[in-house]
Backbone as JSON, one array per atom type, in Angstrom:
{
  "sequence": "XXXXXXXXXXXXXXXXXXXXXXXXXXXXXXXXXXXXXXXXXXXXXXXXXXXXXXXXXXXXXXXXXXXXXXXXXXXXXXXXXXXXXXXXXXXXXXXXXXXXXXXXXXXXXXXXXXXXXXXX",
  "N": [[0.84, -1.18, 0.0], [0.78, 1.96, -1.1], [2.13, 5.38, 0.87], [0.15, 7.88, 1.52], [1.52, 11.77, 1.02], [1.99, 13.85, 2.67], [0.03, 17.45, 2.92], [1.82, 18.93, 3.8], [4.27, 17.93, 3.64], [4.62, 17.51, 0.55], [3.81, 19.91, -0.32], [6.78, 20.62, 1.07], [8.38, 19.61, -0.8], [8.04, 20.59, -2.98], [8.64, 23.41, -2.66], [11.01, 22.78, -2.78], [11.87, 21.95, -5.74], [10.73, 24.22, -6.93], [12.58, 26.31, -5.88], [14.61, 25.72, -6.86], [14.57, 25.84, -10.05], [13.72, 28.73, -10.03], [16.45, 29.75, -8.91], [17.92, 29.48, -11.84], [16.82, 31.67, -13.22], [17.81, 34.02, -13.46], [22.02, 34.92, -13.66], [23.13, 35.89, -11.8], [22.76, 38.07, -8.58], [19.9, 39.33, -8.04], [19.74, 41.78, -5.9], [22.6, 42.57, -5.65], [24.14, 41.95, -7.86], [26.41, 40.32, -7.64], [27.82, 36.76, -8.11], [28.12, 34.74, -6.38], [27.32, 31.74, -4.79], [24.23, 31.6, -4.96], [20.74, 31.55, -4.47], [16.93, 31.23, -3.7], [15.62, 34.03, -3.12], [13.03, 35.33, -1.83], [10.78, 38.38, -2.41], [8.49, 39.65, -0.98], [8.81, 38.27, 1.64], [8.33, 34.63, 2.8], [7.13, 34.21, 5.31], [5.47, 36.53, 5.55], [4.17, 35.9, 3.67], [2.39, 34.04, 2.68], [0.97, 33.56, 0.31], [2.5, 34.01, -1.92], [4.31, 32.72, -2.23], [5.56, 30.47, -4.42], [5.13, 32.29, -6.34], [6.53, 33.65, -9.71], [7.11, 35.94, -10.23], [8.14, 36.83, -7.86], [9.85, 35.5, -7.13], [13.47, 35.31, -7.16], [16.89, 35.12, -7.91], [19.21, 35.27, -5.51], [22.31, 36.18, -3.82], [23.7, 34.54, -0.89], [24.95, 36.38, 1.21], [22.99, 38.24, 0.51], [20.4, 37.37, 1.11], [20.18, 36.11, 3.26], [21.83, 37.43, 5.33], [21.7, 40.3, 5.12], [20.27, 43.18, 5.7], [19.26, 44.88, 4.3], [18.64, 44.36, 1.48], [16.87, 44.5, 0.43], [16.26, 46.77, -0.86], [17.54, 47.57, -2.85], [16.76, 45.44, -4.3], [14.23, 45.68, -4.78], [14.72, 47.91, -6.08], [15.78, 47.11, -8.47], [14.27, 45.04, -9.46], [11.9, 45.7, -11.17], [12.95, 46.69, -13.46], [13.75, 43.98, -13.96], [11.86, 42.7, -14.56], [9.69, 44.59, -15.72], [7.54, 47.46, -15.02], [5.02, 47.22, -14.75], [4.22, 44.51, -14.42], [5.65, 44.24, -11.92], [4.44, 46.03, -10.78], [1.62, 44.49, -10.64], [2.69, 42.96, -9.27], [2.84, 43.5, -6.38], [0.39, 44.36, -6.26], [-1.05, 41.9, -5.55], [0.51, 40.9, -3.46], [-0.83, 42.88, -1.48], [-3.82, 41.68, -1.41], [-3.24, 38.96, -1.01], [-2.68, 39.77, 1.52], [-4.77, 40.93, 2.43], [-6.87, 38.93, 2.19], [-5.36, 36.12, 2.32], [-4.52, 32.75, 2.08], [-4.63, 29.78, 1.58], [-2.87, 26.49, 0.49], [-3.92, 24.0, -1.79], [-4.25, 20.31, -2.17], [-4.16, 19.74, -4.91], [-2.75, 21.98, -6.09], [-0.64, 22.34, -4.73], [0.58, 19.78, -5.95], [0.92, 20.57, -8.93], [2.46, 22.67, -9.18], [4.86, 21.1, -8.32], [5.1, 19.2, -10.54], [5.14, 20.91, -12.68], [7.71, 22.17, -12.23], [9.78, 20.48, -11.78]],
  "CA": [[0.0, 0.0, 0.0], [1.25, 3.39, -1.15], [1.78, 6.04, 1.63], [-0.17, 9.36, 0.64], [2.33, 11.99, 1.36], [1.34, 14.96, 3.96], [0.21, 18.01, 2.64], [3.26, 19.44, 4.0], [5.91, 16.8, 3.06], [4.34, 17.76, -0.62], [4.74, 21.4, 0.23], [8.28, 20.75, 1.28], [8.8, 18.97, -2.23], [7.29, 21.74, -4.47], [9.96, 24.6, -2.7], [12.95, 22.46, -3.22], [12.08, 22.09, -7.22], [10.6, 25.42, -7.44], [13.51, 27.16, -5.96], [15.72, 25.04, -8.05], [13.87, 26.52, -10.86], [14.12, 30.23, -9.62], [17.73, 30.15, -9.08], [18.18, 29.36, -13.01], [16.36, 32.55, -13.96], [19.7, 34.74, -13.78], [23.06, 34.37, -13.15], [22.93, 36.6, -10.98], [22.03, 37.92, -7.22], [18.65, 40.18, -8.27], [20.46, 42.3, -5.03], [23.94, 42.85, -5.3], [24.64, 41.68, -8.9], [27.25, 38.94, -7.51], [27.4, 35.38, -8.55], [28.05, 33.1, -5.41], [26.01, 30.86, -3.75], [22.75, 32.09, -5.42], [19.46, 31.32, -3.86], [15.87, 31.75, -4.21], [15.5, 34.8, -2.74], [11.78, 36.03, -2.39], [10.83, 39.67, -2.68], [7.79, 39.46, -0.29], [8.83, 36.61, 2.3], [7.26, 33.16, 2.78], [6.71, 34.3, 6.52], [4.32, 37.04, 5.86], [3.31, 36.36, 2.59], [2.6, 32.38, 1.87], [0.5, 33.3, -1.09], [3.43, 34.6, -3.04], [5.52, 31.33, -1.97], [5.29, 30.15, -5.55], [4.54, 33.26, -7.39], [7.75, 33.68, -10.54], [7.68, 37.59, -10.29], [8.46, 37.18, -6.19], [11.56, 34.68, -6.22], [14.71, 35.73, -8.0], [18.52, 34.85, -7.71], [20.19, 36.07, -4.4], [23.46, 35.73, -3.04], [23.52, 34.35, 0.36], [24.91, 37.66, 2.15], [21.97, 39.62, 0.42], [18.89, 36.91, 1.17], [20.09, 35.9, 4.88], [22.54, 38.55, 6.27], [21.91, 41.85, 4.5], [19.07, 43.28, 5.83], [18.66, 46.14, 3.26], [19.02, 44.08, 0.69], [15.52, 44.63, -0.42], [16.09, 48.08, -0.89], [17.97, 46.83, -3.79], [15.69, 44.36, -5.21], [13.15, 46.91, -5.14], [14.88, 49.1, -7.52], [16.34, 46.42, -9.85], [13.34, 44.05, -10.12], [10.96, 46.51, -11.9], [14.05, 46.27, -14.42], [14.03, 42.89, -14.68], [10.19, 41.83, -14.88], [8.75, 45.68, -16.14], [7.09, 47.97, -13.92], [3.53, 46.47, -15.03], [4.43, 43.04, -13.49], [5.9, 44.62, -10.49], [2.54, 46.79, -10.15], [0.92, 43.46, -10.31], [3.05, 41.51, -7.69], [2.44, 44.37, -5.51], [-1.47, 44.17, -6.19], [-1.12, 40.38, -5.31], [0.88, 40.89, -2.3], [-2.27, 43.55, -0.81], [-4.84, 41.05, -1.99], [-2.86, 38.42, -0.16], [-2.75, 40.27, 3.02], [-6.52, 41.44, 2.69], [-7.89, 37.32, 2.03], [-5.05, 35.11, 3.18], [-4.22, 31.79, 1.17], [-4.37, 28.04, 2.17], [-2.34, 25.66, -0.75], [-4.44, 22.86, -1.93], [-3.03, 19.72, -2.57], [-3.74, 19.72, -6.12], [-2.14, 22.85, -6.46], [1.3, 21.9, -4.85], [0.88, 18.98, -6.83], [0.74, 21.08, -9.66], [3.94, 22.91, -8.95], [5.72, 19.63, -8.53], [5.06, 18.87, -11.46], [5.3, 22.06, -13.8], [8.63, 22.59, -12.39], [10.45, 18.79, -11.52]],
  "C": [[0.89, 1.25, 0.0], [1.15, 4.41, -0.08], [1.38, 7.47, 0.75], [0.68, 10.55, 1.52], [0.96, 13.18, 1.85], [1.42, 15.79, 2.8], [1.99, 19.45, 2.75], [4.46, 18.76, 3.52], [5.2, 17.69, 1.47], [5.13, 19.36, -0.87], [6.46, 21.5, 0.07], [9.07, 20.59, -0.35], [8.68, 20.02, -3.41], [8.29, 23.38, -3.54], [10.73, 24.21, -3.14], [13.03, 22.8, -4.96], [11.72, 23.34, -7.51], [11.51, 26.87, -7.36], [15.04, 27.04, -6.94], [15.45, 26.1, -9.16], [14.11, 28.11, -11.0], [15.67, 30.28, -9.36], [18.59, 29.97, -10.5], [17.85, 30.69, -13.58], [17.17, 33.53, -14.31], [20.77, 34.48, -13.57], [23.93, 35.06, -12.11], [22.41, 37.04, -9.99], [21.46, 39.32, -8.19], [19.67, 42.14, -7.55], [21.46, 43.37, -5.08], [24.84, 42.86, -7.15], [25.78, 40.57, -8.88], [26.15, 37.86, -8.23], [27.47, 34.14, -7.83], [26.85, 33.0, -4.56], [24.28, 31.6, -4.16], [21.79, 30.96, -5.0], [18.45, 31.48, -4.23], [15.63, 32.62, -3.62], [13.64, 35.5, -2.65], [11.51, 38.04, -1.91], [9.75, 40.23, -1.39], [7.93, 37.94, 0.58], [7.59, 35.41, 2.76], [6.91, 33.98, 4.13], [5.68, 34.98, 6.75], [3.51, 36.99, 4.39], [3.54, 34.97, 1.38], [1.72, 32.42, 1.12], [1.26, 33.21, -1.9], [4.53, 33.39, -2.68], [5.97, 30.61, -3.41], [4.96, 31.14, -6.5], [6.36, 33.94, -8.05], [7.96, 35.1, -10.12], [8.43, 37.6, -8.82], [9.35, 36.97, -6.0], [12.32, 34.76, -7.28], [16.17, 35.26, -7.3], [18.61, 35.71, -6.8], [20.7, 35.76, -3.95], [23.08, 35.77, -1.64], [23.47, 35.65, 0.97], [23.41, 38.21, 1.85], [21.02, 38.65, 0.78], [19.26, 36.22, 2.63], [20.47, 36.91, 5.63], [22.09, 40.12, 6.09], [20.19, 42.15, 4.7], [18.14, 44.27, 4.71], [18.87, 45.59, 2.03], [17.79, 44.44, 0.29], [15.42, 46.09, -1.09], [16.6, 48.32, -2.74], [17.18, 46.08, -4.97], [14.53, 45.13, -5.31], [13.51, 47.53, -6.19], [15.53, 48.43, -8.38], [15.42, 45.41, -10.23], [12.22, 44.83, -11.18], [11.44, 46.89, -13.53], [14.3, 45.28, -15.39], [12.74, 42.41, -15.48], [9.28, 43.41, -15.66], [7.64, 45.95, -15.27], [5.19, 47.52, -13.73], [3.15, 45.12, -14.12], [4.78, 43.36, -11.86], [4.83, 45.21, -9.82], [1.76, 45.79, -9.48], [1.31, 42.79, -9.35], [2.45, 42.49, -6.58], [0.94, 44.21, -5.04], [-1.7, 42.67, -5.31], [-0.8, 40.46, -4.13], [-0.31, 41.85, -0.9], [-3.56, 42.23, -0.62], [-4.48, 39.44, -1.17], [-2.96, 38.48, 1.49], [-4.27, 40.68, 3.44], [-7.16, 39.69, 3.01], [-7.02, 36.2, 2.43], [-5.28, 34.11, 1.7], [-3.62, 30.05, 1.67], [-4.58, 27.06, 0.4], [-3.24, 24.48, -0.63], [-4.05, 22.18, -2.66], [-3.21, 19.6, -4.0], [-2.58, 20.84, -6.62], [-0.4, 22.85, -6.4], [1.41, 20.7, -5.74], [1.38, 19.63, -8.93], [2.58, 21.88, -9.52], [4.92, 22.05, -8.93], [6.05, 19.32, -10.11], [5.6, 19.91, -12.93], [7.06, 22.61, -13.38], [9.74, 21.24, -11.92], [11.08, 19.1, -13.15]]
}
């Protein structure tokens, strides 16, 4: 008998490949413009903002210092992501990130399944 995996074990499975994924998108930290140890960096963090956990415009390349240590690193990624993605898309993550914080967001398991899959 097959074990059905926890919504969370799933979860866990659909960051690892999706940050995989997001650290391909430049070769570069979003940040700083370095090139070591690049990460998925998100723009709006998972902690206050687990709608955008999975959302492409949010998670970009960032060197360790700038996405653990550097606290102003965002200050940064603020003014070079609107660059990368066009200020239209950035409008929109923005809109998303309000709209998030107004209604809140619980992953259903098709959906991480869905991520698994679209990025594996």
């Amino acid at each position: 008998m097959k074990k059905t995996k926890t919504l969370g074990q799933l979860k866990k499975k659909a960051q690892i490949v999706f940050n995989a994924a997001m650290r391909k998108k430049l070769s570069y930290c979003i940040s700083c413009g370095g090139n070591n140890n690049l990460q998925a960096g998100h723009f709006y963090p998972v902690s206050t903002h687990e709608g955008l956990r999975f959302d492409e415009d949010n998670v970009w390349p960032e060197c360790c210092r700038c996405n653990i240590f550097d606290e102003g690193h965002l200050i940064n990624y603020a003014d070079n992501l609107p660059g990368v993605i066009g200020q239209e898309r950035f409008d929109a993550l923005k809109a998303r990130a309000a709209e998030y914080k107004r209604n809140g967001k619980k992953w259903s398991r098709s959906e991480i399944e869905e991520i698994i899959e679209k990025y594996s």
